[in-house]
C-alpha positions as CSV (number, residue, x, y, z in Angstrom):
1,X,0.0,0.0,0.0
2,X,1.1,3.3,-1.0
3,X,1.7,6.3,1.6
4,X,-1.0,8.0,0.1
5,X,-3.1,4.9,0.5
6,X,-2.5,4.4,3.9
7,X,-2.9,8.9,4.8
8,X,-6.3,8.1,3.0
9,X,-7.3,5.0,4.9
10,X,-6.2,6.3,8.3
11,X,-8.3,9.7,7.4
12,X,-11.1,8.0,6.4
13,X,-11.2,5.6,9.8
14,X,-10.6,8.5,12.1
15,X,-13.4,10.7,10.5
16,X,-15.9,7.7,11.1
17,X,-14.5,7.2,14.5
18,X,-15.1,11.4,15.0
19,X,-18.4,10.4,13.1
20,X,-19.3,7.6,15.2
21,X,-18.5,9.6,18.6
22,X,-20.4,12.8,18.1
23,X,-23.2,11.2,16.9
24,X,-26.2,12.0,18.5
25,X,-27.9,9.1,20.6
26,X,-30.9,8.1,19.2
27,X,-33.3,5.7,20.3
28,X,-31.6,2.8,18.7
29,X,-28.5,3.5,20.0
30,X,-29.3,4.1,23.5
31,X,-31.9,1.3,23.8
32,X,-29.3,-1.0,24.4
33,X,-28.3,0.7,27.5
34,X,-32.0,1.1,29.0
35,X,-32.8,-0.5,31.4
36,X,-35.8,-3.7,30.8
37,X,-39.3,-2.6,31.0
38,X,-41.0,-2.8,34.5
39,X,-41.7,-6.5,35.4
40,X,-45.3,-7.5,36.0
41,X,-45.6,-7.3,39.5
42,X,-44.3,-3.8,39.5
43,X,-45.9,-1.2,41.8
44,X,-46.9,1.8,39.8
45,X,-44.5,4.2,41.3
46,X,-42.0,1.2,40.1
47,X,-43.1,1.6,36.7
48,X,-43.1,5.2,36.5
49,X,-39.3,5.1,37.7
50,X,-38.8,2.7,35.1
51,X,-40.4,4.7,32.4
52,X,-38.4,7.9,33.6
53,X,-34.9,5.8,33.9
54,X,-36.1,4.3,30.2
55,X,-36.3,8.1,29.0
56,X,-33.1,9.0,30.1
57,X,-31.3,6.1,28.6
58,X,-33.0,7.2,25.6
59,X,-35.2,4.6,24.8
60,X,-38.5,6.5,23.6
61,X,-40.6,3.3,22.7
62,X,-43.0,2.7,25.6
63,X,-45.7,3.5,23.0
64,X,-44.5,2.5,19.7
65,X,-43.5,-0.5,20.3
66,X,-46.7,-2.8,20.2
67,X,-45.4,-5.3,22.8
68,X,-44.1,-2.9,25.1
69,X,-47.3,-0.4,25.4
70,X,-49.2,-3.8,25.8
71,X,-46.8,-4.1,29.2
72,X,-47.1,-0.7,29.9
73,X,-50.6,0.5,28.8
74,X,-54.4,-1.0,30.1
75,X,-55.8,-2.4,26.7
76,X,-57.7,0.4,26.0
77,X,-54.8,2.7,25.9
78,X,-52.2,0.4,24.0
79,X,-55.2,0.3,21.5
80,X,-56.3,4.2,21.4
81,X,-52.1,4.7,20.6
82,X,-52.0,1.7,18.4
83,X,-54.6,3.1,16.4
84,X,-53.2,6.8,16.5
85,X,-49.7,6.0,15.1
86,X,-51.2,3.8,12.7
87,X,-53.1,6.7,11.1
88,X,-49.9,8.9,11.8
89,X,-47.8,6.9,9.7
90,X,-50.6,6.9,6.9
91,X,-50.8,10.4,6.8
92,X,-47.1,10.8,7.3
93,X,-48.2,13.7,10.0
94,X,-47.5,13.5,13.9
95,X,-50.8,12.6,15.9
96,X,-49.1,12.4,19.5
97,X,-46.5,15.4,18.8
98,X,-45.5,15.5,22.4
99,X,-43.5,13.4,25.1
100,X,-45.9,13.0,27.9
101,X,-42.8,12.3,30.2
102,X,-41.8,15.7,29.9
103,X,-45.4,17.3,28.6
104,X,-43.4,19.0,26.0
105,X,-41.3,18.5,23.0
106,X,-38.0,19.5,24.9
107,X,-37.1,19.2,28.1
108,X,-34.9,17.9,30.6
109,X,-35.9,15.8,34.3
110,X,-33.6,16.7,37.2
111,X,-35.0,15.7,40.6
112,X,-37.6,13.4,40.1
113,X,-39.2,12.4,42.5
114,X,-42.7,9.9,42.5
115,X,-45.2,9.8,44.6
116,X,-48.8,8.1,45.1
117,X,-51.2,10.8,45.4
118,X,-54.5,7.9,45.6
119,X,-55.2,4.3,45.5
120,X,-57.6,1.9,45.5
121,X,-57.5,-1.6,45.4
122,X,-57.8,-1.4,41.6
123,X,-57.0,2.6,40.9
124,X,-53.7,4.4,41.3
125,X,-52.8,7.8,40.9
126,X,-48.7,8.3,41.1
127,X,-47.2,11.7,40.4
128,X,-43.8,12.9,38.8
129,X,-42.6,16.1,39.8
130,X,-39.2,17.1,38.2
131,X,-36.9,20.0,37.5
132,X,-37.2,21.1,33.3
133,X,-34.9,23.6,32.4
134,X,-36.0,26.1,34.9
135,X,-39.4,24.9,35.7
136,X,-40.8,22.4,37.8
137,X,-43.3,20.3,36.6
138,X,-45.9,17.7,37.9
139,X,-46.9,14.8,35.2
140,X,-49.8,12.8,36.5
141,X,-50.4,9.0,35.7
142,X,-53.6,7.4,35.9
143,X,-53.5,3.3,36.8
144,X,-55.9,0.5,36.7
145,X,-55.0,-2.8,37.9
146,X,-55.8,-5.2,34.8
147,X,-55.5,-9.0,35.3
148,X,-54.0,-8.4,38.2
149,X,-51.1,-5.9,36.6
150,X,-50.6,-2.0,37.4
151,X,-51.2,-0.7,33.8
152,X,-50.9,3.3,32.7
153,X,-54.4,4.4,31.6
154,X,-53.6,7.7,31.3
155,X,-50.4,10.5,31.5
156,X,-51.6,13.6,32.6
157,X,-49.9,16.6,32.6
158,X,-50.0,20.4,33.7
159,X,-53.4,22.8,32.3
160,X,-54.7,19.2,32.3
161,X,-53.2,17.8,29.0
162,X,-53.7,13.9,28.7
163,X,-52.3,11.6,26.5
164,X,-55.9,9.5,26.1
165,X,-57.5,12.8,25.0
166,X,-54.7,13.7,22.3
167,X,-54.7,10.8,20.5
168,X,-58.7,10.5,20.9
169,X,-58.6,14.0,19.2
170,X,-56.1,12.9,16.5
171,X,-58.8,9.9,15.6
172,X,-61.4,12.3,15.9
173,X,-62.8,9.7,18.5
């Protein structure tokens, strides 16, 4: 190999390496470093950790991914956000154009701390109050024990935004 060859070679590796390393996390990337999704016989302050932990390891598929809303979601929700991305990918247009982690687009969660506001023996409400930028915020989330399992039926969050009611209006349902 020529000198030139080899300069050329060597450039070319260390510009994917600088490539490579400044790279932006994505989802796919960072999904091998979240942790697993809440087991089963998770409390629902349990799973809201989880989901929060899952967020800042970058892995932003609670809802997308069909198994993992099932686990995360009562029916009726994992079906309602089934549906809306569905019709979102058809019409190439966001239906849920929010995170309902953060109740915004962009933000950040510094001191998080979760909480069980009410419970029944088949109802939980568990709060998420956090640091965003320089605002603190409160997400609700709305549980209903399903076959025995603490599912999300609903994320709430401040001037009473709710995930349910976005992507019912998206469906026009």
């Amino acid at each position: 190999m020529t000198r030139r060859r080899l300069l050329r070679a060597f450039a070319a590796a260390l510009a994917g390496a600088a490539l490579a390393t400044a790279w932006p996390a994505g989802p796919a990337r960072a999904a091998g470093k979240a942790p697993p999704p809440a087991p089963a016989g998770a409390s629902p302050e349990a799973v809201v950790r989880n989901l929060y932990d899952r967020y800042a390891a970058g892995a932003f598929d609670y809802m997308t991914d069909r198994r993992l809303a099932a686990r995360t979601f009562t029916a009726a929700t994992a079906g309602l956000l089934a549906r809306a991305f569905a019709k979102s990918k058809k019409l190439d247009e966001p239906g849920i154009d929010y995170e309902p982690l953060i109740d915004g687009q962009d933000g950040e969660v510094k001191g998080l701390t979760v909480a069980t506001t009410a419970a029944t023996t088949d109802k939980a409400t568990v709060t998420a109050t956090f640091k965003s930028f320089d605002e603190t915020l409160t997400v609700t989330f709305e549980f209903r024990r399903e076959k025995g399992v603490w599912r999300v039926e609903d994320i709430r969050g401040r001037e009473g935004t709710s995930l349910r009611g976005v992507a019912k209006a998206f469906l026009g349902e």
